[in-house]
GULODO-259873 format. One record per residue: residue number from 1; chain; residue in three letters; y, x, z of N, C-alpha, C in turn. Coordinates in steps of 0.1 Angstrom, whole numbers, plus 2048, in hexadecimal, padded with zeros to 3 digits. Layout:
residues N
<n->NUM chain->A res->Ala n.north->Y n.east->X n.up->Z ca.north->Y ca.east->X ca.up->Z c.north->Y c.east->X c.up->Z> $
...
END
This chain:
residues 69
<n->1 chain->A res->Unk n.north->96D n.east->3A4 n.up->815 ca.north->969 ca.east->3A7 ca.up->823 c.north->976 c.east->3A5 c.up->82C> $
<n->2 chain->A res->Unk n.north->984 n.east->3A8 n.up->829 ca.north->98E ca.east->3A3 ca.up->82D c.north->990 c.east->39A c.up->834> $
<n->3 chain->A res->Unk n.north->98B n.east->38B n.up->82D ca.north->98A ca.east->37F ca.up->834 c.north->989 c.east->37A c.up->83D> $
<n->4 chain->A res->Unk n.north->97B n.east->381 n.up->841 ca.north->972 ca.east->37D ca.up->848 c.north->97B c.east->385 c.up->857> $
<n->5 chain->A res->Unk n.north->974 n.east->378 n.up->863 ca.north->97A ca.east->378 ca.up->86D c.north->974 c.east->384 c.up->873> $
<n->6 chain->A res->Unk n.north->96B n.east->38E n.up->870 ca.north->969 ca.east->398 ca.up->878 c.north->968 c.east->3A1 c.up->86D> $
<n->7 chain->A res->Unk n.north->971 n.east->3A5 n.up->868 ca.north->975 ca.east->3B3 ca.up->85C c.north->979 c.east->3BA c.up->866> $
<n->8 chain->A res->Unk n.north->97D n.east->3BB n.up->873 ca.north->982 ca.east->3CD ca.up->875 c.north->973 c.east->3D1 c.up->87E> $
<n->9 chain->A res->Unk n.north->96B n.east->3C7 n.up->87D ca.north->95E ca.east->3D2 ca.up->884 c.north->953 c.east->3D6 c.up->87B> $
<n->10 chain->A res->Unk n.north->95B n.east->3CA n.up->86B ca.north->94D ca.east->3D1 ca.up->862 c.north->954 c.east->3DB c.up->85B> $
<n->11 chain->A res->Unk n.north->962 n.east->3DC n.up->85A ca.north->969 ca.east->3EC ca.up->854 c.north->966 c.east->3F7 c.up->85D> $
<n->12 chain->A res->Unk n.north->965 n.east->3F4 n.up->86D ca.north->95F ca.east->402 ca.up->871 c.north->950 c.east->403 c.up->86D> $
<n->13 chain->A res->Unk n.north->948 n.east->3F9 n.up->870 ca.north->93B ca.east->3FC ca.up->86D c.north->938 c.east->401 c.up->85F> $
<n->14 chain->A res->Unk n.north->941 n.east->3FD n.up->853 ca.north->942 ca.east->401 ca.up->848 c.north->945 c.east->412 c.up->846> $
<n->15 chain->A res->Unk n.north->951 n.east->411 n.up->851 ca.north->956 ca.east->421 ca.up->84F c.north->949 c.east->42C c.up->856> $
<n->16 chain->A res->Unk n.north->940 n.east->425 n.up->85F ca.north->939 ca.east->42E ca.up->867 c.north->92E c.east->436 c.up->85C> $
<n->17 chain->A res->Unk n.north->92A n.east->42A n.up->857 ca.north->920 ca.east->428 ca.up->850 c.north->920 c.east->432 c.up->842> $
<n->18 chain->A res->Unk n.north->92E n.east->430 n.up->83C ca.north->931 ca.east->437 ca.up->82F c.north->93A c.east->43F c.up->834> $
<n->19 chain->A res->Unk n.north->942 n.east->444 n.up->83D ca.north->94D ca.east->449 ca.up->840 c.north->958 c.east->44B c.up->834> $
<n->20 chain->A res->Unk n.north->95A n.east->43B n.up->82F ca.north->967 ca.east->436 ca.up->82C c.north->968 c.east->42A c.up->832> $
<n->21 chain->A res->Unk n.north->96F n.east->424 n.up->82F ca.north->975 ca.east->416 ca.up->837 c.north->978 c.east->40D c.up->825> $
<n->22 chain->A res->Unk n.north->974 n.east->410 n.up->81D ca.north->978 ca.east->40A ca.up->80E c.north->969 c.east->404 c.up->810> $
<n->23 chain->A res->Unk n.north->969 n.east->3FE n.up->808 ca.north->95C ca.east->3F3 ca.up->806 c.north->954 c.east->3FA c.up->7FA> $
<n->24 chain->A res->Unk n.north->947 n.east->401 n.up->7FB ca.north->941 ca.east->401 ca.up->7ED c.north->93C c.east->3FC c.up->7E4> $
<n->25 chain->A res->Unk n.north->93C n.east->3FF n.up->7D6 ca.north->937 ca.east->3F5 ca.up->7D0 c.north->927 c.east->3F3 c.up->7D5> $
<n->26 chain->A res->Unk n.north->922 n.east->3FB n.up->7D7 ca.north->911 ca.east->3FD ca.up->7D6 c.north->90F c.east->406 c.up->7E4> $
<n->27 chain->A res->Unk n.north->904 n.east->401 n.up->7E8 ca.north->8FC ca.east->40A ca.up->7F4 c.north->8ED c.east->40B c.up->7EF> $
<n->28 chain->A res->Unk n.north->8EB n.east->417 n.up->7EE ca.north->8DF ca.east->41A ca.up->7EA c.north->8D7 c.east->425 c.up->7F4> $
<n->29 chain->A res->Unk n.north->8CD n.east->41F n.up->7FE ca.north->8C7 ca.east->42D ca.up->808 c.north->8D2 c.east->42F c.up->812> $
<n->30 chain->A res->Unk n.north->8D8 n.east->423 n.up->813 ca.north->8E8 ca.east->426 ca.up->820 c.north->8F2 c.east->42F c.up->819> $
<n->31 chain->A res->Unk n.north->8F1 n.east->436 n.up->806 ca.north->8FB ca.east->43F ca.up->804 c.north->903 c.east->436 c.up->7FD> $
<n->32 chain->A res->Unk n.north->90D n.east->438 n.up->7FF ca.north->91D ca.east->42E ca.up->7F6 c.north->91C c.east->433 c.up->7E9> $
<n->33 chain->A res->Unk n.north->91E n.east->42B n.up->7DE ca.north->924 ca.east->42D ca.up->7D4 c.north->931 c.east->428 c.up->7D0> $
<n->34 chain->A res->Unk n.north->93D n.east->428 n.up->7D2 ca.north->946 ca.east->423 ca.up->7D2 c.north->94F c.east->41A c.up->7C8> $
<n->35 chain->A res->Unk n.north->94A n.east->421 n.up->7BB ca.north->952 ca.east->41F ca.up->7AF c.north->94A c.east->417 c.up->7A2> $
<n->36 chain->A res->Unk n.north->94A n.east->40E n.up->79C ca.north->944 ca.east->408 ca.up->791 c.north->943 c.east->413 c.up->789> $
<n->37 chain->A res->Unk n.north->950 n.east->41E n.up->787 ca.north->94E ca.east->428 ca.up->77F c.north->942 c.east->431 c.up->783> $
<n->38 chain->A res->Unk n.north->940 n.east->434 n.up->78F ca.north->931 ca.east->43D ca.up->792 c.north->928 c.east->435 c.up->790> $
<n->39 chain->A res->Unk n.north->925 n.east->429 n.up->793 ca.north->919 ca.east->422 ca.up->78F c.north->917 c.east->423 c.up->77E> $
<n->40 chain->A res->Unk n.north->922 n.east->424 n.up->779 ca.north->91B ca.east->426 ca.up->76C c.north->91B c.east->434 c.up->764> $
<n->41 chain->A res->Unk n.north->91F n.east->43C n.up->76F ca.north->91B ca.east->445 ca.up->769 c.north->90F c.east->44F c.up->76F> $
<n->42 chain->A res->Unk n.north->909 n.east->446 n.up->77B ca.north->8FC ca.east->44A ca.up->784 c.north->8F3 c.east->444 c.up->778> $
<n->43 chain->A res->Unk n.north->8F8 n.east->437 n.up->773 ca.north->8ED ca.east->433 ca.up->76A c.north->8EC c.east->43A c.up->75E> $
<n->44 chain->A res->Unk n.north->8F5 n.east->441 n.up->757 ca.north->8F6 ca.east->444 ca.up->749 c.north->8EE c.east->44F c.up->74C> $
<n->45 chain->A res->Unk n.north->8F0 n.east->458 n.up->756 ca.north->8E7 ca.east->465 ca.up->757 c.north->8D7 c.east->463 c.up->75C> $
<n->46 chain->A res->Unk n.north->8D8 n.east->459 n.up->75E ca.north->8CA ca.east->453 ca.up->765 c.north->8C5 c.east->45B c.up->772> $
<n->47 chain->A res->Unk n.north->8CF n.east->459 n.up->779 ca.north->8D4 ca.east->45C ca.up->78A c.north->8D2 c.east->450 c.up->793> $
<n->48 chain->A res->Unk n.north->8D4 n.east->446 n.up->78E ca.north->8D4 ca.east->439 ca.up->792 c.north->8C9 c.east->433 c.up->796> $
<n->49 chain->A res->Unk n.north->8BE n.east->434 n.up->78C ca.north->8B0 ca.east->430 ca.up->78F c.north->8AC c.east->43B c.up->799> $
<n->50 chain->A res->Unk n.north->8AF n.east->447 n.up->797 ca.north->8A7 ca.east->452 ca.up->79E c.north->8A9 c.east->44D c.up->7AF> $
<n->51 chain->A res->Unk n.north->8B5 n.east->44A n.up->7B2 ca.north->8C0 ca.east->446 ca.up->7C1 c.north->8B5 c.east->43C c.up->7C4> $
<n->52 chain->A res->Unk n.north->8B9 n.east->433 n.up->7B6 ca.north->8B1 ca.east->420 ca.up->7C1 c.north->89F c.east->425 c.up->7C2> $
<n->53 chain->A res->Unk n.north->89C n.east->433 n.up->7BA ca.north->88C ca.east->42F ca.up->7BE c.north->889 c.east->43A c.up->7CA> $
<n->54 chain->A res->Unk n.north->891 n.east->442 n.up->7C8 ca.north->892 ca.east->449 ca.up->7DB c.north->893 c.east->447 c.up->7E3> $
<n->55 chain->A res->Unk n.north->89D n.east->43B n.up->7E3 ca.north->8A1 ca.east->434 ca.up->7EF c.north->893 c.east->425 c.up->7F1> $
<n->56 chain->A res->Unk n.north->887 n.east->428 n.up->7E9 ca.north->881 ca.east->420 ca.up->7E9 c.north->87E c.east->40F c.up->7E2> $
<n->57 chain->A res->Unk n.north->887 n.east->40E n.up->7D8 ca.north->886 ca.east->404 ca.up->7D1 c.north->881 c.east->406 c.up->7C4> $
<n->58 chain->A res->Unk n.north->881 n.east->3FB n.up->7C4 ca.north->87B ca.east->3F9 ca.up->7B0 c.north->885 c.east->3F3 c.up->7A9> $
<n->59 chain->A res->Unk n.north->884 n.east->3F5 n.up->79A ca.north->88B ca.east->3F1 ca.up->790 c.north->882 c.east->3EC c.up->787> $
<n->60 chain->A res->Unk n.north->883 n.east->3DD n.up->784 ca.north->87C ca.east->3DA ca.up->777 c.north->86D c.east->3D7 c.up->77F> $
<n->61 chain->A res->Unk n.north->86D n.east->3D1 n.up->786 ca.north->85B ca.east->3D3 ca.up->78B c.north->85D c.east->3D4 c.up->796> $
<n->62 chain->A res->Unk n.north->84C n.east->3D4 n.up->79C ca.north->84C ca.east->3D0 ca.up->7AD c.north->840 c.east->3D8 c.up->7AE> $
<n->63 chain->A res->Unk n.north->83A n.east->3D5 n.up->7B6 ca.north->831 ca.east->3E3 ca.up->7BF c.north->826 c.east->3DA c.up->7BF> $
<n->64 chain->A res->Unk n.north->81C n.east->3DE n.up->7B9 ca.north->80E ca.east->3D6 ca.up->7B7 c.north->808 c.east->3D2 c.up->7C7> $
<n->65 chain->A res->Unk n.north->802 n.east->3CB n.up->7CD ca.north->7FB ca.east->3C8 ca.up->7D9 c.north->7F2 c.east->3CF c.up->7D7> $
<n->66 chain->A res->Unk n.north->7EA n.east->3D6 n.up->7E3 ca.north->7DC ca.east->3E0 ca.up->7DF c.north->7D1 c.east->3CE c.up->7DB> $
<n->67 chain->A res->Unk n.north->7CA n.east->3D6 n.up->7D7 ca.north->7BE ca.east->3CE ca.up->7D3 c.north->7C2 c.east->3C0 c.up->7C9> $
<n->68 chain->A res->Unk n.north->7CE n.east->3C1 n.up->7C7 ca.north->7D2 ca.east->3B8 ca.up->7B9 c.north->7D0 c.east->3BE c.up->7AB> $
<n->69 chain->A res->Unk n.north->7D1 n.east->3B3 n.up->7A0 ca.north->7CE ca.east->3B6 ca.up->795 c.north->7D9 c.east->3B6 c.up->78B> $
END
């Protein structure tokens, strides 16, 4: 994100948003997860699925259309 010719408006927008200014690894439901080490340990306790399906996503599969088969 550094690079890029407009990093000091997406580090505030970053900091607003997560209130850090560090880049996370993961945004899940607008919450940061910051560390590769929490991601795997959101996953090992099976925290991880619980986050992405509250925040409304799926894992492994998709959401049937009504009146499909």
């Amino acid at each position: 994100m550094d690079l890029r010719e407009d990093a000091e408006i997406l580090t505030l927008i970053l900091k607003r948003l997560t209130s850090s200014p560090d880049l996370p690894v993961l945004l899940v439901g607008g919450k940061p997860i910051f560390s590769v080490e929490e991601v795997r340990e959101l996953e090992k306790s099976g925290e991880l699925q619980k986050i992405i399906t509250a925040a409304g996503s799926l894992i492994n599969g998709s959401k049937r259309k009504k009146n499909r088969k």
